[in-house]
C-alpha positions, -999 to 999 in steps of 0.1 A, spaced: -396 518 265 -419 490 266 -442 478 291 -437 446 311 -469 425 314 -461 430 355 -468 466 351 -499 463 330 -513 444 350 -509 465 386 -523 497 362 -557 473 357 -558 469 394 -550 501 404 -576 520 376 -606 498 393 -603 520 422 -597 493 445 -583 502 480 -547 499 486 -555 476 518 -574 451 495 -547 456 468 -521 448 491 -537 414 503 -537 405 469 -510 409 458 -492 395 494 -512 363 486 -506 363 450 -470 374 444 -474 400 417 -502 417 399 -504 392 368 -511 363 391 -535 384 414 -555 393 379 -559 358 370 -572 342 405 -604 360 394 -633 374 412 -646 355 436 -605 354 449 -609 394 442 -640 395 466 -624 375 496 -597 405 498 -623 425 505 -629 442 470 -663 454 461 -682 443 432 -681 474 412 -642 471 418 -644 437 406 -665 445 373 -640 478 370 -610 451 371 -623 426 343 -636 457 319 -620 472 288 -595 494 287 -603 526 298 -590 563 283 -571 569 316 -557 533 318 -544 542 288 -527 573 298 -511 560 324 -496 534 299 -483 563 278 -468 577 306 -449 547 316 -435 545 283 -411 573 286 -381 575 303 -371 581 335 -407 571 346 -411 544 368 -440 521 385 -433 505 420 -457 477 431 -460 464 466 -438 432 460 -411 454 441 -378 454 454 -376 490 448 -405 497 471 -391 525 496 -387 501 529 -392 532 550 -425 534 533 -433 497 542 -435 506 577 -462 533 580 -497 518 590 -513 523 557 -490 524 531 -501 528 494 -501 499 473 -482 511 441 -463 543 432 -456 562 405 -424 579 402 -407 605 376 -367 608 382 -345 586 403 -368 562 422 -332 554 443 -339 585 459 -370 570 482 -338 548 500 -321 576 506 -318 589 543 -344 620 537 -357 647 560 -391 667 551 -395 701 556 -432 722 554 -448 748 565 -475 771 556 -487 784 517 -489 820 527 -452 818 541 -436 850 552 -406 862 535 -381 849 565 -397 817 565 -393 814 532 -357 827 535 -353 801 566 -368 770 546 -340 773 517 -312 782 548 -324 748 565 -326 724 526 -290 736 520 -277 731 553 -293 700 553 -284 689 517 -251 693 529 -253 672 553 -259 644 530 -296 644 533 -319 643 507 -351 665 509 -386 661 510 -412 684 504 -448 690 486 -444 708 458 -471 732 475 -465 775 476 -446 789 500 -422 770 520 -427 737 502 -415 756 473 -386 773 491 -369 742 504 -372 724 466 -357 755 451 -328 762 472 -319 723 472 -318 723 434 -296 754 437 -273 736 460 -267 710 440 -286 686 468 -312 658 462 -347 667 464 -375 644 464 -415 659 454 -442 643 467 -479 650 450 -514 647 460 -521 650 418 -511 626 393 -469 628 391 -472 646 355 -496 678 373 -484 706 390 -501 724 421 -502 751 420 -498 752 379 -467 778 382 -448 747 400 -449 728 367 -413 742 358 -401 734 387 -419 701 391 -399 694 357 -367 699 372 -370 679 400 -385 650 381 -348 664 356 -325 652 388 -345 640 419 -375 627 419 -417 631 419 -438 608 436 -473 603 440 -500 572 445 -524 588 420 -524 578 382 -511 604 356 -538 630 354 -553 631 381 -564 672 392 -555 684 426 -587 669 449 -590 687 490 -589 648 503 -555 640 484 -533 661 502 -542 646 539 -532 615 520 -503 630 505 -488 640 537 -485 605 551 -462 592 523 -446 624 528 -442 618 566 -430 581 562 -404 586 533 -387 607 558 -363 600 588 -379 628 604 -400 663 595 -391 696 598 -418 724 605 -405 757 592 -438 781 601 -478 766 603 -507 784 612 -528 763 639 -552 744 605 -519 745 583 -519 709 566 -481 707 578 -493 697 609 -509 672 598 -476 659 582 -462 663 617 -485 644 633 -488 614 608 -445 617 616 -451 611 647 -478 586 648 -452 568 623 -420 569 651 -403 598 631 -386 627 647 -404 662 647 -389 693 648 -401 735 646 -388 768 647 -399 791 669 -409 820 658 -428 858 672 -455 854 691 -467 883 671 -466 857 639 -500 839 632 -476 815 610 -459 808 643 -485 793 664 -485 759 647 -446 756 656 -455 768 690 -482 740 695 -459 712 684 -434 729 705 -457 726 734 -466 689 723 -429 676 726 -417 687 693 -378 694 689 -371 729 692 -340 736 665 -327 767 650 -301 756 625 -299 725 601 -269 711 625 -291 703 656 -317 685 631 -283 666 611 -273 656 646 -302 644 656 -312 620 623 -276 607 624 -281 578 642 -315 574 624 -299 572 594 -273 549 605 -300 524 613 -313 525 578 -282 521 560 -282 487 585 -318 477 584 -312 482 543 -279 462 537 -297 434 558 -326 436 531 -300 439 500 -279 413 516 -308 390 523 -322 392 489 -290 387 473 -288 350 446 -255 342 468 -232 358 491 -188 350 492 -158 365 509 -140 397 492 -106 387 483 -75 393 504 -64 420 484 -98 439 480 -99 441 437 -133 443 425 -133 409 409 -168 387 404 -158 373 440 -166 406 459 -199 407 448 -231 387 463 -240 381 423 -231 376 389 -252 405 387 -238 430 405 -207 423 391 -222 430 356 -233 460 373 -198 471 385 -180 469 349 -210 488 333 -202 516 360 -174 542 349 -155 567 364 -174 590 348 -212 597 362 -237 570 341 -274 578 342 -302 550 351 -310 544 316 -273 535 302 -270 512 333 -303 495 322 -290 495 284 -259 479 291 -270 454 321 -301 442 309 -317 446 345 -351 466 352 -343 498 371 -360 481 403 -329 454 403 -306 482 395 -319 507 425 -315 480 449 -280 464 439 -269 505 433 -276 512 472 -257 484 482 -229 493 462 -232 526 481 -231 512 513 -198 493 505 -189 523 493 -181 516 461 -202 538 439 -210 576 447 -244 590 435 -250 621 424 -283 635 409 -293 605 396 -259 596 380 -234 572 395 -199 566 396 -171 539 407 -148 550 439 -116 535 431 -115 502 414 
């Protein structure tokens, strides 16, 4: 797959270290990365980028620049920039979102009504047993689940939503090609096989104590709300929980004995104002109108960035009318009856899969198209 110059140039800015604040400046007074590369380095400097950012921005390729490249080249692996269209909008809204993401699988997936559920490493057997109870009951329910990849009930929740046929989504404090702990790299490949793995840092990157804070808060803000399946008081999912609710998502724990040490971190977000649940319907009926307000806030966002928008005819066919563009309707005759992967849709449209993410959810919403693990189908039509 080749590169597109727009890529290239967001790895160059993203390999000179530069903060995602200043990145995001740049690239909101620019327009995209290729511009932002050539206004140069005094521009550079007045987004507040340092000058060993700006000498790291106008050197040579480097040996990880170039991995990164590599690892854009193969399928299914995906870059999205601040100013793509395929930028999770959820995402958007968190104070400090990060400037570009890399993701393996279906990067549709970060639009997706999604719920994350954590809890400790050293998970007990029934929280274990409770996390992959709560991920099917909640795949069910049509949402798709978050987690981080970590031991325990991280682990638990990914597992038993792959099982379930459900959408799961993985998201890293390493690069989105290294697993952590190392035995997760199986199943790190089959999430990146039919959901999706995300993560701010480059391919490569080793597991570092300060990514996984930073971790938790895309974590937090790809997801309506957060589930807490068992913490100890210095677990790291309560930190997720916080940065939820510092982000207007809901939080919710189980409770658990009061002769459990994993319990007490449920117990103090319990005390703090945390929902108390004890199955996945309470937390399903409690994102439902949350996720009702997406699917709005999002057609207003597909609709708005639509070429041009017409009336449906009278009698409902799928004909180039019913579409806002020429290029959804190319879409809708490259979609079969039978489930077509990302890559034949981009084969036979011609789009970029960050076109093809966002015209696919609105097809969804009109409920045209179904979606299942990364494949799509017409309804009807």
């Amino acid at each position: 797959m080749s590169i597109s110059p727009e890529h290239e140039a967001l790895l160059r800015l993203l390999h000179a270290d530069a903060p995602a604040a200043g990145l995001r400046r740049l690239l909101d007074t620019h327009g995209d990365a290729q511009a932002a590369l050539v206004a140069g380095p005094r521009d550079w400097a007045s987004h507040g980028l340092d000058a060993a950012t700006c000498r790291a921005i106008r050197a040579a390729a480097t040996p990880a620049l170039a991995r990164s490249l590599l690892w854009l080249e193969t399928a299914d692996h995906h870059l999205l920039g601040w100013g793509d269209p395929a930028y999770p909008l959820l995402l958007r809204r968190i104070a400090t979102p990060p400037a570009m993401l890399f993701v393996a699988g279906n990067p549709a997936l970060l639009w997706q009504p999604a719920v994350a559920i954590v809890g400790s490493r050293a998970a007990t057997a029934g929280g274990c047993a409770n996390a992959a109870q709560f991920a099917r009951g909640l795949a069910a329910a049509g949402l798709c689940i978050d987690s981080g990849l970590a031991a325990g009930i991280d682990a638990a929740a990914h597992a038993a939503t792959l099982e379930a046929g459900g959408a799961t989504v993985a998201v890293l404090g390493t690069g989105p090609d290294v697993a952590y702990p190392a035995r997760h790299q199986a199943l790190l490949a089959r999430i990146a096989a039919s959901g999706a793995v995300v993560s701010e840092h480059p391919p490569g990157t080793a597991p570092l104590r300060t990514h996984f804070p930073s971790r938790n808060r895309i974590l937090a803000g790809l997801s309506l709300g957060t589930v807490v399946i068992e913490a100890a008081l210095q677990s790291g999912a309560l930190i997720t929980a916080r940065l939820a609710a510092d982000c207007g998502r809901e939080v919710f724990a189980l409770p658990g004995s009061i002769h459990n040490p994993m319990a007490r971190g449920c117990h103090r977000l319990l005390r703090e104002g945390a929902n108390l649940v004890e199955t996945p319907a309470e937390v399903a009926e409690a994102l439902t109108p949350l996720a009702q307000d997406l699917a709005r806030a999002l057609r207003g966002v597909l609709e708005a960035d639509a070429a041009q928008t017409s009336a449906s005819p009278v009698d409902g066919a799928a004909t180039a009318a019913t579409f806002p563009s020429p290029d959804y309707h190319r879409l809708w005759q490259a979609i079969g009856h039978d489930p077509t992967g990302m890559d034949t849709l981009t084969q036979r449209t011609g789009l970029t899969v960050a076109e093809l993410s966002s015209m696919l959810l609105w097809l969804e919403l009109e409920g045209k198209v179904a979606a299942s693990h990364g494949r799509y189908s017409r309804i009807g039509g």
